[in-house]
N, C-alpha and C positions, 0 to 999 in steps of 0.2 A: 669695644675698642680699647678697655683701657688692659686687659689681658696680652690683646695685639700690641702695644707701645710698651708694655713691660715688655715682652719678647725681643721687638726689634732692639730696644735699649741693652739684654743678656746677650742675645747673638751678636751682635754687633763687635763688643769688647772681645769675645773667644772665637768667632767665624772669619770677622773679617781684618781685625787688629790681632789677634791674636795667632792667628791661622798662618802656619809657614808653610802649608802644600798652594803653590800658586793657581793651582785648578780649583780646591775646593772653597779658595776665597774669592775667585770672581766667581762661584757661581752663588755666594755667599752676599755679595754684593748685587746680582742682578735680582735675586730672591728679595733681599732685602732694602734696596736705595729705588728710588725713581730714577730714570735714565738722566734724568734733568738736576739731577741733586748737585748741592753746595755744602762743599765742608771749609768750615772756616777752622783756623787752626793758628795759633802764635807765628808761624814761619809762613803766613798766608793765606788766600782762599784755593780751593779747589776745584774745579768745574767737573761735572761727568762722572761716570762712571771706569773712564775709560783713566783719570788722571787720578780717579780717589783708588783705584787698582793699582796705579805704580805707586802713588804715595804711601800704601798700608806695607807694599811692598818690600819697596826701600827701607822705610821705617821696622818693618821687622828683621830686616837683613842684621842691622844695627846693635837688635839683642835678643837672637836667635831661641835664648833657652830663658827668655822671660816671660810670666803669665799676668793675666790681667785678669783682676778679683776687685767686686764688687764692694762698697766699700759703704753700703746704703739700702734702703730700698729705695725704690722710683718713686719719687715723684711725678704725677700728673695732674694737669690742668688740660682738658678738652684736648687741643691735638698735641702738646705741647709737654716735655718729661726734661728729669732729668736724673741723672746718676753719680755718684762718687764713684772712684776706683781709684785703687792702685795698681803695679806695675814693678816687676822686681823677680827675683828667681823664685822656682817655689818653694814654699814654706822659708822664705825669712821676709823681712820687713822690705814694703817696697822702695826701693830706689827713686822714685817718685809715683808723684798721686795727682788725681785732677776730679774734671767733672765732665760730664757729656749730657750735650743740650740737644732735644732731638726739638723740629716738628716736624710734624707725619704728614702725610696728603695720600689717599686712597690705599691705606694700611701699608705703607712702604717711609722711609725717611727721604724727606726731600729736601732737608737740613741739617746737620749737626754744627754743633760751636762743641769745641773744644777748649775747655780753662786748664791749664796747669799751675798747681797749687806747689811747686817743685818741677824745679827743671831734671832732666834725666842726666846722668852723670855720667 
């Protein structure tokens, strides 16, 4: 399991936040989230699949040629990880940085909390 939550924790940042082709991040999202998932995030919660798909959306319309780089390794406890990144063009320093909290339920994330350590400018 703990192989699986490192994964969904790397894909997550480059598939489904990271990812501007809008095909390959909902199917990036369905692969990887419970239909039932919750993303909590500073501007809100999230419900669904269906709302964390336009949220990542939106949010990458925003800063089309930024990458998001790990900035850690994972932490896990039983279902429960987390991660530093940052966010920023690539190779320079990023524009901001956070953290991403998963828990998992039947190898899928059915949670994320998102901390910003740095608001995006």
């Amino acid at each position: 399991m703990t192989d699986r939550i490192s994964e969904l924790l790397f894909r997550n940042l480059q598939e489904v936040f990271g990812e501007g082709d809008a095909t390959r991040r909902r199917a990036a999202i369905e692969e990887l989230y419970t239909e039932d998932c919750m993303v909590y995030t500073p501007m809100g919660a999230i419900a669904g699949q269906d709302a964390l798909d336009k949220f990542s959306g939106d949010l990458r319309a925003t800063h089309p040629h930024f990458v998001y780089t790990p900035h850690s390794k994972p932490q896990i406890v039983e279902n429960a990880a987390r991660i530093a990144w940052g966010s920023g063009p690539r190779g320079e320093a990023p524009d901001y940085t956070g953290w991403d909290v998963v828990i998992v339920r039947d190898g899928k994330i059915a949670a994320l909390y998102v901390f910003l350590d740095t608001a995006p400018t």
